[in-house]
N, C-alpha and C positions, 0 to 999 in steps of 0.2 A: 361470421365465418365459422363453420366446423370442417376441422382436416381431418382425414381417417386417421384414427388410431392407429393404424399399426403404420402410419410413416411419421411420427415423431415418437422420439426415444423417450421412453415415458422410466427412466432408469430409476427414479425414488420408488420403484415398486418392491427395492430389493430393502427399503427401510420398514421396518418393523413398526417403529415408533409413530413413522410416516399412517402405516396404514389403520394403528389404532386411532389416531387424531380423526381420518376421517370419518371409521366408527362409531365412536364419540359423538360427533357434531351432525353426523348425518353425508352422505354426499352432494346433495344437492345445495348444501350450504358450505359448502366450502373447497376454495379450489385455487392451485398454483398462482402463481400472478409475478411477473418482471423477470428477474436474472434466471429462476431455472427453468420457465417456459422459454425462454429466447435460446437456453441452452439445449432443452429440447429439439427445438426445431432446426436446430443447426448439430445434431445427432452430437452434441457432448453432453460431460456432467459436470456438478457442481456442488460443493457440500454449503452454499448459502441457500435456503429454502426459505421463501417468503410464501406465506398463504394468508390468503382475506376470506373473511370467514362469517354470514350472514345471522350475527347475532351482538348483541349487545355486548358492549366490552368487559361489564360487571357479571353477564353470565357466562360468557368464556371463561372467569376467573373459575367460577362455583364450577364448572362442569370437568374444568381440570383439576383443581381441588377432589370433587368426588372420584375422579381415579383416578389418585396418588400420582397424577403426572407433575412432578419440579417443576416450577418456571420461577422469573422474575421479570417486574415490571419497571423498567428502565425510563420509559415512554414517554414523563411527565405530563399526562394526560391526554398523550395522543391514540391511545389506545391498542398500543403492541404488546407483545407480550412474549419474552425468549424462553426456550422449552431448553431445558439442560440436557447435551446432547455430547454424546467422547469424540463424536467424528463431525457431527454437524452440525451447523447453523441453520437454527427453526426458529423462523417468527410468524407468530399468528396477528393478525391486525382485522378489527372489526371494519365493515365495509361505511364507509364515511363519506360527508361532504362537509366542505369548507365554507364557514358563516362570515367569515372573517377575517383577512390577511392584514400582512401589514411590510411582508419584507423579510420577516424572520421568522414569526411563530403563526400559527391561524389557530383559532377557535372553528370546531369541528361539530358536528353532528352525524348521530348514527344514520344507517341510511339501506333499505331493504334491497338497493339493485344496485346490480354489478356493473349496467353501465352507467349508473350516476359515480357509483366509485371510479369508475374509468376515467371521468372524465375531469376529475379536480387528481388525475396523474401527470406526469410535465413531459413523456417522452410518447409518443405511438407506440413504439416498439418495447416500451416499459410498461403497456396496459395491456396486455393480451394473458388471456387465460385458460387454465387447463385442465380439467378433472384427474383424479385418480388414472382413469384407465388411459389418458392422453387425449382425450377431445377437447378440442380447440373454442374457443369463445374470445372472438376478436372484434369489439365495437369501433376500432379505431383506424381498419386496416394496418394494424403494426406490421404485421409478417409480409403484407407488401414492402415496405422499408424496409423491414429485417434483410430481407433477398436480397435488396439493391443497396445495403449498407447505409442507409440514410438515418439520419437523426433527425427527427422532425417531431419539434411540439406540436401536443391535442391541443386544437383551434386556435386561439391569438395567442402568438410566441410572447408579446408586451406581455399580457396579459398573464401570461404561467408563471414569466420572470417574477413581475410583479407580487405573485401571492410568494415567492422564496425565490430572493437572489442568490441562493446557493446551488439553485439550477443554473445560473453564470457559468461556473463552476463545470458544474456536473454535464451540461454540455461540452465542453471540451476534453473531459473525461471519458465519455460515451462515443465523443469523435475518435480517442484514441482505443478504442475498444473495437470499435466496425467500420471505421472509414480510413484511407488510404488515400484518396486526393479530391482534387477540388469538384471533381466530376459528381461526383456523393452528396456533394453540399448540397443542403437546402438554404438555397440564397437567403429566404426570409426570418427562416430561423437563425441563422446566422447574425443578419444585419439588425435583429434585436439584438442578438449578445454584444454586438459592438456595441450598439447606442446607449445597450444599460451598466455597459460591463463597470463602470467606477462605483456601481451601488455594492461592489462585493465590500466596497468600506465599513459598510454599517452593518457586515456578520463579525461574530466573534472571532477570534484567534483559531479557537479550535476547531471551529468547523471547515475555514479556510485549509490549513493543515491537514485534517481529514481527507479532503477532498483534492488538495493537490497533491499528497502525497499518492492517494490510488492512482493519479493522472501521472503520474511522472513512470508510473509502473505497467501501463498498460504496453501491448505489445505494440501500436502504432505512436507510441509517446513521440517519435520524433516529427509528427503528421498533426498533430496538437499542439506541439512547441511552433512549429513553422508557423500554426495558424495566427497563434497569439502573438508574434514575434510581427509577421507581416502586417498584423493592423493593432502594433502597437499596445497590445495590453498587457505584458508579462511585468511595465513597472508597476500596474496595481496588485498583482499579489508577494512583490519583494522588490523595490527599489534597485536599481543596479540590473537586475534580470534582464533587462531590454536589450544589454549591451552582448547578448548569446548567440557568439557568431554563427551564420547561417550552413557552413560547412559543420561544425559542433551539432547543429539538431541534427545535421542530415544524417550523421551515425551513430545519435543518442538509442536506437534500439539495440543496438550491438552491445551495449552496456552488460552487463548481469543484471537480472533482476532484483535488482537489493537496493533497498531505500538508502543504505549510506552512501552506498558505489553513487549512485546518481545524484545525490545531494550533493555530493562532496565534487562528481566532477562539474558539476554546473557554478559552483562555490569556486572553483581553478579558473574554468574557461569564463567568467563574468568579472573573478577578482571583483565580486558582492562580498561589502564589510558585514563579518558574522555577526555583527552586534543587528544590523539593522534585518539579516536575515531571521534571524531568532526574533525581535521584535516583531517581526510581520508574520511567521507561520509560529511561533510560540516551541521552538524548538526544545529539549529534553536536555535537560544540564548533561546526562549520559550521551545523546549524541552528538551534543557542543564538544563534548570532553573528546571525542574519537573522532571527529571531524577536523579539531585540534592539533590532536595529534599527527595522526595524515596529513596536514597540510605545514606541519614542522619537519616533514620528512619523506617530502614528494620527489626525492630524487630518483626512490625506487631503486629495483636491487636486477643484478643480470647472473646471477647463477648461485649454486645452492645455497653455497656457506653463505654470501648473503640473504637467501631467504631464510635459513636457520637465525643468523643474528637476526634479522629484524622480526621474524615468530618471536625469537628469545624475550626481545626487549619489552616489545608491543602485545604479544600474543597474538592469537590465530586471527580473529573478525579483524582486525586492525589493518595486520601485516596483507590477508587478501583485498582488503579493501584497496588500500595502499597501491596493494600489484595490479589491482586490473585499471584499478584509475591511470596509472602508471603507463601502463601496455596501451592504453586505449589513445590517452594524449600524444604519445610516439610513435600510434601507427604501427604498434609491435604485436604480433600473434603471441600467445599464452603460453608459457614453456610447460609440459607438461610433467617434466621432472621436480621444476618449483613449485607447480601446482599442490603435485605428493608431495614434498615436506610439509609446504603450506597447511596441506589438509590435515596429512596424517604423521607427521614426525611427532615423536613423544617430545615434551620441550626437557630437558635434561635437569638439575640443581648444579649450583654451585655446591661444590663435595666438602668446602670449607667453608668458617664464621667468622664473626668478630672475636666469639673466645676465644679461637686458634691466632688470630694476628697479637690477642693477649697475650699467651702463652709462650708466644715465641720471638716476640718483642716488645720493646720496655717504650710503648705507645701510650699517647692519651687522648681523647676526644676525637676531635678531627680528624685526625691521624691515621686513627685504627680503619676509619673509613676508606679514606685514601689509599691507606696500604690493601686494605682488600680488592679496594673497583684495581688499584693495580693487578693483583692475582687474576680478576677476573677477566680483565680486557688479554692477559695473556693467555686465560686456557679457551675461551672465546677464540683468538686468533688460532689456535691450536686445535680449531673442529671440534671446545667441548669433550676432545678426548681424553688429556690429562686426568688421570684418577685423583684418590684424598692423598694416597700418598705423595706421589708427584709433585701436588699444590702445595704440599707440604715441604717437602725439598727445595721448592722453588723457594718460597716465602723465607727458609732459614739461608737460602744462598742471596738474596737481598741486601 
């Protein structure tokens, strides 16, 4: 397939860094491929830029080497390679074919054509390619799919699964990216993911996480959730998940976009024990700790001075996370005045210490503590207005 040029948004034109790489390499050798050709043609942009690129992976190195282009090679021998970028994600990857799977990893070979690369890709609409100027190179009819929002594996779905069941995965991710109902589905691609969906056991922690966290973030997340929910596979990637009542997914997109916000209301509406959720996506002691937190104090707040206290207490990520989970489990709209503290209230100090409860009473240990969180639950209830002196009058009226 070649689309004219000038009806896909060929927007990487305005990347500098972009149009030396093609320079460099040649244009003939290399060219867009998956997320920002799909964004292309659907007239958006994107600062993730993937390009496959018809040369040897050890001479890609030497040619960006010879103009002082940074990268690093991440790949473990798959043959990408990240270009150091303030605004964007550049990856180059030599054009390949797969000698060898096994479920997790393949052994690869280089490979002179782009539709032999195409075709060891696991989506149609992930193998379509584009030059510099926007001409189109599509061995797989992806952009037929792309229009109709369909997700369909290049040739046997068994078979894609099979070389990487984190394509398991990555289809319901993909679903949550361009599809919207059952009408979309590709029956067959589908009913391989059910048949194979329990091999997602045999990927790592991290790559599960990886990959469900982008799925929980896409803007059709609650169209993904339904899917896995209706045939039953949400307790292979967390134990408890299945139990995600069907009204909860249906206005899981209304969420915010923020991985805590939705971790944490799926973690409410599942009543999934954090231990075994952390066991299965390998969660981060930092969002155990704030996930934690939130769920010690999901009572949530209905006007300012409570949104100042619990800023105060929790600080800012904690307290919005807190609120919108809050608002969203009660069927509450967003107050827009708690939002502004939320967002932008300076959070204030306590104007006194533990020297001052010294100084002004004959305290020891424990005590001095005590008598302070008194002071402070008092100017707390006082809107934080109380000055040092004030705290101070108070503390010697005690």
């Amino acid at each position: 397939m070649k689309k004219n040029k000038e009806s896909i948004n060929a927007f990487w034109k305005k990347n500098k860094k972009i149009k030396k790489l093609f320079d460099i390499f040649g244009s003939k050798n290399i060219k867009f491929v998956g997320g920002a050709v799909r964004s292309a043609l659907r007239n958006e942009t994107t600062n993730d830029l993937d390009l496959a690129v018809n040369i040897k992976f050890i001479d890609v190195k030497k040619q960006l080497e010879k103009s002082n282009i940074k990268f690093t090679d991440n790949s473990k021998g798959h043959g990408t390679i990240s270009i150091f970028s303030r605004i964007d994600k550049i990856e180059i990857t030599s054009l390949r074919r797969d000698v060898k799977t096994d479920g997790r990893k393949a052994k690869i070979e280089h490979t002179k054509s782009f539709e032999e690369d195409s075709l060891r890709r696991d989506f149609t609409i992930n193998s379509i390619y584009a030059d510099y100027d926007g001409e189109v190179y599509d061995p797989n009819d992806g952009y037929k799919d792309l229009k109709s929002n369909v997700v369909r594996f290049i040739g046997s779905p068994e078979k894609r699964i099979n070389e990487d069941y984190l394509r398991l995965l990555r289809y319901f991710r993909m679903i949550g990216l361009y599809s919207s109902n059952e009408l979309e589905i590709d029956k067959e691609s589908l009913r391989a993911c059910i048949h194979k969906f329990e091999k997602i056991k045999n990927l790592s922690k991290e790559r599960v996480q990886s990959e469900f966290y982008k799925l929980i973030l896409t803007k059709n997340s609650s169209f993904s959730l339904y899917l896995l929910k209706k045939h039953n596979l949400l307790d292979y990637i967390v134990k408890g998940l299945q139990k995600l009542p069907a009204n909860d997914i249906k206005y899981f997109n209304k969420l915010p976009e923020d991985l805590i916000v939705r971790l944490t209301y799926l973690i409410i509406r599942t009543n999934v024990n954090l231990i075994e959720i952390r066991k299965s996506l390998n969660i981060s002691n930092r969002h155990i700790a704030i996930i934690k937190t939130i769920l010690s104090n999901k009572r949530g707040f209905t006007n300012i001075l409570e949104a100042k206290i619990n800023k105060y207490l929790y600080g800012a990520d904690i307290s919005l996370t807190n609120y919108f989970v809050y608002c969203h489990i009660n069927n509450r709209k967003p107050n827009s005045l708690i939002l502004d503290i939320l967002n932008n209230w300076e959070t204030p100090k306590l104007p006194i210490n533990g020297r001052d409860i010294l100084k002004f009473k004959n305290l020891k240990g424990k005590k001095i503590g005590l008598r302070l969180k008194m002071i402070e639950n008092w100017w707390i209830d006082n809107d934080f207005m109380p000055n040092r002196t004030e705290c101070l009058l108070k503390l010697k009226k005690d």
